[in-house]
Short mmCIF file of the C-alpha atoms (twelve columns), coordinates in Angstrom:
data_MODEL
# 
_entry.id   MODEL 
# 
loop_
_atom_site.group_PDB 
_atom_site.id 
_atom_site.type_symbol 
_atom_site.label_atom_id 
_atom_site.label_alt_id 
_atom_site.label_comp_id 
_atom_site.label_asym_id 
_atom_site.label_seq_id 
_atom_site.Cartn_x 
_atom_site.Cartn_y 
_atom_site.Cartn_z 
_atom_site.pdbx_PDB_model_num 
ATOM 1   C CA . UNK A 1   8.967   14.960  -9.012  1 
ATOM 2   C CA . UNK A 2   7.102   13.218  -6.247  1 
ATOM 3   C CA . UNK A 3   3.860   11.643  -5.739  1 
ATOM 4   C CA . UNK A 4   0.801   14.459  -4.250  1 
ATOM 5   C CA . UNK A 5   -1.425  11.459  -3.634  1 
ATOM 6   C CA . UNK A 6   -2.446  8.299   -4.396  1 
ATOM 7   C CA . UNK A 7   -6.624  7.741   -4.165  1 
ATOM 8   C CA . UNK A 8   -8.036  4.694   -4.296  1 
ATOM 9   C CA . UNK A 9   -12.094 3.386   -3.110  1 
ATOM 10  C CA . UNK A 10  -12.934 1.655   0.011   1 
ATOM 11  C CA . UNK A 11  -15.985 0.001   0.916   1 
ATOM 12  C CA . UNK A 12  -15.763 -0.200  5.068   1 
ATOM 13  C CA . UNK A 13  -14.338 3.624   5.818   1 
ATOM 14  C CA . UNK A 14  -14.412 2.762   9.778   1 
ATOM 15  C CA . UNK A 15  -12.119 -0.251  9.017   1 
ATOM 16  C CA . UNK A 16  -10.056 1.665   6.233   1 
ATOM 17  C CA . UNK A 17  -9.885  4.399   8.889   1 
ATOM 18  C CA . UNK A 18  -8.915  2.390   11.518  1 
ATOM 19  C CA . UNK A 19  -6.051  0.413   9.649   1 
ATOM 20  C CA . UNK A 20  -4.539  3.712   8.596   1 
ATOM 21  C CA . UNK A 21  -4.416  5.742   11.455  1 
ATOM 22  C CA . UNK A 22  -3.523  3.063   13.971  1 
ATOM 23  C CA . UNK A 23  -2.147  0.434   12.199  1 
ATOM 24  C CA . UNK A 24  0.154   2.359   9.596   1 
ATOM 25  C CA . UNK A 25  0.410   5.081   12.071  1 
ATOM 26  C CA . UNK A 26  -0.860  7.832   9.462   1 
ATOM 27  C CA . UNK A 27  -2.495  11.145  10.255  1 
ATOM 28  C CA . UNK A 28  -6.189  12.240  9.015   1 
ATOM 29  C CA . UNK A 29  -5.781  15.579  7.269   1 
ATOM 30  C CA . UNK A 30  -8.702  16.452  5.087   1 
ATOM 31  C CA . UNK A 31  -12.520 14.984  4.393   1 
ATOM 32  C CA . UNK A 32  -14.142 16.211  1.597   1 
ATOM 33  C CA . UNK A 33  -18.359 15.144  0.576   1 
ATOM 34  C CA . UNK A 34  -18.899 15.753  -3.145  1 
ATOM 35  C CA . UNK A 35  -22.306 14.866  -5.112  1 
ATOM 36  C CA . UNK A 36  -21.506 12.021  -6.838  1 
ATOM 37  C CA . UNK A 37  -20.978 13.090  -10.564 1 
ATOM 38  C CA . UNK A 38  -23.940 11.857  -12.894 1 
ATOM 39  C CA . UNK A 39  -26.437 10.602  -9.426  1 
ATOM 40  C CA . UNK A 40  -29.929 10.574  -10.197 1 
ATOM 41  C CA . UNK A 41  -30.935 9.887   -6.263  1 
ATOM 42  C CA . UNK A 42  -28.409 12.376  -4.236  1 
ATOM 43  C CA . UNK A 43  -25.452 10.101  -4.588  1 
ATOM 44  C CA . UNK A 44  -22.138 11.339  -3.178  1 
ATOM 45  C CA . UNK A 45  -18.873 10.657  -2.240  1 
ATOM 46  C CA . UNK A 46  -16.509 11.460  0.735   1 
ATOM 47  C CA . UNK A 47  -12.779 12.377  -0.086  1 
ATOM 48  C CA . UNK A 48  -10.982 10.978  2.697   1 
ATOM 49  C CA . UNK A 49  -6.571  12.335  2.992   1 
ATOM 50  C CA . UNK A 50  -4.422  10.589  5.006   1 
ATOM 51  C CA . UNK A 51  -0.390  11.855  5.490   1 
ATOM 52  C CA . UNK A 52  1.525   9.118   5.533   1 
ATOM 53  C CA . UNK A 53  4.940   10.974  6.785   1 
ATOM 54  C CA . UNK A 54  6.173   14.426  6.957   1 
ATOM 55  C CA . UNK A 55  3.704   17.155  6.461   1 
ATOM 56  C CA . UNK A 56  5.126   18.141  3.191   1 
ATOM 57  C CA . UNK A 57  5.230   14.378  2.129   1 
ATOM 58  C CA . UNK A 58  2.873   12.294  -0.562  1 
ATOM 59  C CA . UNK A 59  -0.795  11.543  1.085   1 
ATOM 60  C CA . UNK A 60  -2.875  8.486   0.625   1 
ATOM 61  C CA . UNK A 61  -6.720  9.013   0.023   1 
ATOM 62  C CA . UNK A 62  -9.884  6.594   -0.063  1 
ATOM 63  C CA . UNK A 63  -13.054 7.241   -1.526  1 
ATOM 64  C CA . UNK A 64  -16.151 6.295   0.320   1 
ATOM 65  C CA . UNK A 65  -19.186 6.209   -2.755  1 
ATOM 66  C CA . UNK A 66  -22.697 6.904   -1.093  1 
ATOM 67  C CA . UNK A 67  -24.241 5.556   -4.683  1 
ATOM 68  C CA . UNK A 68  -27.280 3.422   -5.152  1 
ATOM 69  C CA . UNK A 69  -26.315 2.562   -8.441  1 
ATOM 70  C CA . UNK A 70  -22.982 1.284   -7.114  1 
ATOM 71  C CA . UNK A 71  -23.647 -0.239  -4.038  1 
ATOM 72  C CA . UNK A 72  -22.026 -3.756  -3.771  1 
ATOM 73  C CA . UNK A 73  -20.806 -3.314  -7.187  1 
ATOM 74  C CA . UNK A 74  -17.328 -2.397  -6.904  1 
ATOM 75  C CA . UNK A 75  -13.966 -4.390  -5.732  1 
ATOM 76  C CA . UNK A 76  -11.289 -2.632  -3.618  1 
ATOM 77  C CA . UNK A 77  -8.809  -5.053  -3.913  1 
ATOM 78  C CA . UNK A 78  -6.432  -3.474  -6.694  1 
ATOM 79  C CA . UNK A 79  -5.400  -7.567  -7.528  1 
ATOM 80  C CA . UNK A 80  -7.446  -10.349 -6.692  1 
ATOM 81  C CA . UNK A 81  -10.115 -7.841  -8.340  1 
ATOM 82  C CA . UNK A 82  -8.347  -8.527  -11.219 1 
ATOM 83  C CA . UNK A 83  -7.433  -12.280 -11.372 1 
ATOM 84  C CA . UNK A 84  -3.557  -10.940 -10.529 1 
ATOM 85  C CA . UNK A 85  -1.765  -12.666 -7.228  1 
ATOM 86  C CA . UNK A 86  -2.222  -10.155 -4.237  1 
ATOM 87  C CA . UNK A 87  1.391   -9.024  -4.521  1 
ATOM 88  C CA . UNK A 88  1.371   -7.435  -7.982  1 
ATOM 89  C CA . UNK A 89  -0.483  -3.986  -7.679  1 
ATOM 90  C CA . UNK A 90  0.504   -3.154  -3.765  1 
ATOM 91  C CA . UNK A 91  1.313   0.266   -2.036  1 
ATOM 92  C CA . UNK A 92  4.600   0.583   -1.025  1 
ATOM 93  C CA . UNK A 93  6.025   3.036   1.537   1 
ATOM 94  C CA . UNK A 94  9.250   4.540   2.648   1 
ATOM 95  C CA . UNK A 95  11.209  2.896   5.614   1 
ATOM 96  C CA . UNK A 96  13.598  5.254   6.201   1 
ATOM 97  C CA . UNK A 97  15.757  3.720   8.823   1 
ATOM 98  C CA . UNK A 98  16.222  -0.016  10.178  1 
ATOM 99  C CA . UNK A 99  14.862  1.488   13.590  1 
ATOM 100 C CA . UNK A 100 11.834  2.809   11.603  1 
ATOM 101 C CA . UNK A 101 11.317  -0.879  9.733   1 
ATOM 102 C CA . UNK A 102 11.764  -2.797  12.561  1 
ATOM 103 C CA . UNK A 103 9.374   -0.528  14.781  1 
ATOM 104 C CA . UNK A 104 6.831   -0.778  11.965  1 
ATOM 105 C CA . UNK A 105 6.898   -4.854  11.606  1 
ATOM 106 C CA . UNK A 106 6.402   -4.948  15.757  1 
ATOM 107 C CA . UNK A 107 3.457   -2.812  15.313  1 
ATOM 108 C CA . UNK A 108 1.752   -3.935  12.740  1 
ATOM 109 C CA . UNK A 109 2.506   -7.773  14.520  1 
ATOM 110 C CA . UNK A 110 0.832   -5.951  17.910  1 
ATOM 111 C CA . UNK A 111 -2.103  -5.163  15.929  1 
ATOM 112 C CA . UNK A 112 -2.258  -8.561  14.993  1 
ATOM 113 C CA . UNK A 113 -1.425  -8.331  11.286  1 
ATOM 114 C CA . UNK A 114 1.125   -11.228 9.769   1 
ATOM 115 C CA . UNK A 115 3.721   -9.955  8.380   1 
ATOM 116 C CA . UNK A 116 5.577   -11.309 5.462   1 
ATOM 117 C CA . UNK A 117 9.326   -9.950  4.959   1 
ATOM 118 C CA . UNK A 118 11.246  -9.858  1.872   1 
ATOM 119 C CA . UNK A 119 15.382  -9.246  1.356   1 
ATOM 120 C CA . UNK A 120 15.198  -7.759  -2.161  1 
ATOM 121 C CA . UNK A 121 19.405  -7.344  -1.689  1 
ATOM 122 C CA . UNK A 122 18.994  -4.025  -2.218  1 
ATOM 123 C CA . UNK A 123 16.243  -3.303  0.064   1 
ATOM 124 C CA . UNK A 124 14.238  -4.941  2.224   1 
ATOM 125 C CA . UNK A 125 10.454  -5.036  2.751   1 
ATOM 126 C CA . UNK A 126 7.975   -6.283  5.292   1 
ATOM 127 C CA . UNK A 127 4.540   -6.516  4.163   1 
ATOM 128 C CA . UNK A 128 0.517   -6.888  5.375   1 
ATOM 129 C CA . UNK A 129 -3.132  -6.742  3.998   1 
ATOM 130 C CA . UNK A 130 -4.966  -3.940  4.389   1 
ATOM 131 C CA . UNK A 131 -9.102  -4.007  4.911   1 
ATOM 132 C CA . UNK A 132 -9.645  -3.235  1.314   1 
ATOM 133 C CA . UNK A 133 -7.566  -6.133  -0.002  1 
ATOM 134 C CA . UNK A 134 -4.544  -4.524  -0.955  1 
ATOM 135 C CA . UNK A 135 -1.588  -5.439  0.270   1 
ATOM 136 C CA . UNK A 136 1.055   -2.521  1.870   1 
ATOM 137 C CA . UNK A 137 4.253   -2.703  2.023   1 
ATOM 138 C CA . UNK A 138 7.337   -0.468  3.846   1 
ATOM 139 C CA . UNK A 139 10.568  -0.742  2.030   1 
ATOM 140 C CA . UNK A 140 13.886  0.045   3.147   1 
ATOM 141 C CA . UNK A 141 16.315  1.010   0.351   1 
ATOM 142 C CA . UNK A 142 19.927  -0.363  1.789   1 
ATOM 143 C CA . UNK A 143 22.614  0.698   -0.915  1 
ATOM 144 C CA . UNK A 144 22.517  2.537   -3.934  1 
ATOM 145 C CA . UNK A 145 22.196  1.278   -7.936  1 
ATOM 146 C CA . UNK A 146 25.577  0.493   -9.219  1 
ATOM 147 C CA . UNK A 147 26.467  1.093   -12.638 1 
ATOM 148 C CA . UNK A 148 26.755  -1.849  -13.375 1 
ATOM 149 C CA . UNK A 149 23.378  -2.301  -12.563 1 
ATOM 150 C CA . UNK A 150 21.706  0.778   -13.958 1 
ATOM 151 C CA . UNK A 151 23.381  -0.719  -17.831 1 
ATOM 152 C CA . UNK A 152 22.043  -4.690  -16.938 1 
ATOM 153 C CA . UNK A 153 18.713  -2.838  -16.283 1 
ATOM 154 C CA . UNK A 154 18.185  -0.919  -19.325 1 
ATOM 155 C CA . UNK A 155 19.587  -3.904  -21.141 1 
ATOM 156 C CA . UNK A 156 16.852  -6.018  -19.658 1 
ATOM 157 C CA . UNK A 157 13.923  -3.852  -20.235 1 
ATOM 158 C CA . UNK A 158 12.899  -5.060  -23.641 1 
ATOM 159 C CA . UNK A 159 15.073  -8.855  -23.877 1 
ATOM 160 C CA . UNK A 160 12.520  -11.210 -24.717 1 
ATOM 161 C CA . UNK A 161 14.338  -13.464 -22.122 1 
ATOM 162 C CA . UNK A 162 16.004  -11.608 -19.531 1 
ATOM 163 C CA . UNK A 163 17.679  -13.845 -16.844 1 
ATOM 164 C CA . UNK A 164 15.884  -14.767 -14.072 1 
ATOM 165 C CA . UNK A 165 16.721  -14.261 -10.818 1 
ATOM 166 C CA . UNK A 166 16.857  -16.922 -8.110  1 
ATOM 167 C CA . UNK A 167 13.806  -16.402 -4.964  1 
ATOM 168 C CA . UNK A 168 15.327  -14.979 -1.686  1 
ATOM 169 C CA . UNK A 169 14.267  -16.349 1.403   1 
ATOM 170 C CA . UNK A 170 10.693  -15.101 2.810   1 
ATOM 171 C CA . UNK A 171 10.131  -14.971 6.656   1 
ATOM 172 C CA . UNK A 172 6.276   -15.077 7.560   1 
ATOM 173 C CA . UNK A 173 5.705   -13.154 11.005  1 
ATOM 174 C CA . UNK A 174 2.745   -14.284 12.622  1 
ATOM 175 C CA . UNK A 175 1.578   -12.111 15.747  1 
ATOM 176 C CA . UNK A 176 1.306   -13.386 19.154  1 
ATOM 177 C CA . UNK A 177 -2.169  -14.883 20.220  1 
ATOM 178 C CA . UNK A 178 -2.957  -14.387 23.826  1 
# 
């Protein structure tokens, strides 16, 4: 079973807008305005889809709240929000091939992002902030689970202790300034 969408608020739609479309290189599909559920003053809400990949694949959607009750009262950023490190709760996204990751990293660099790129073993991930404080991430799987690793897995889950696994190396990416 996949994922239909994931929805999460903004609070700067141009920027939000901007960041997905040319940035991530996703396509606007759908914008929906609601009344805002329980407004006493004509609040309401704009449902905003975005495809991130094929046109039967999972969509990513932002809520932009028109709410006077709300107004500079809400976070966007799913982890600093929450006194977590920025790399906790994150949005990750499929790299399909190493021509797709690599052509992703140089464009988000072009845009000016820094990237920061991870070699997990099994797959590898570059990742960047978004304008709502989340950070995004496209991850290439490179090799399937072993069984071996599917049993130390479901060993691990619960072990009060589980071993710990060294740090990788991390390359930080930082775009060109002209």
């Amino acid at each position: 079973m996949g994922v239909h969408h994931i929805a999460l608020a903004t609070g700067d739609l141009v920027a939000t807008h901007r960041f997905y479309t040319q940035v991530m290189g996703f396509r606007l599909v759908k914008v929906m305005a609601i009344p805002y559920e329980g407004s006493r003053d004509g609040g309401w809400a704009r449902h905003v889809f975005y495809q991130t990949s094929a046109p039967d694949g999972p969509l990513l959607a932002f809520w932009d709240v028109h709410e006077a009750t709300l107004r500079g009262r809400f976070r966007t950023d799913l982890s600093t929000g929450l006194g977590l490190p920025v790399w906790m709760n994150h949005l990750a996204f499929n790299a399909p091939t190493s021509e797709f990751y690599n052509r992703m990293l140089a464009r988000w660099l072009s845009h000016g992002h820094e990237v920061t790129e991870h070699d997990h073993e099994f797959c590898r991930s570059i990742y960047t902030m978004d304008p709502n404080g989340i950070m995004v991430e496209f991850c290439q799987t490179l090799r399937a689970f072993s069984a071996e690793e599917v049993a130390h897995a479901e060993r691990s889950l619960l072990d009060p202790m589980p071993p710990l696994e060294l740090p990788r190396p991390v390359i930080v990416h930082r775009p060109q300034v002209s």
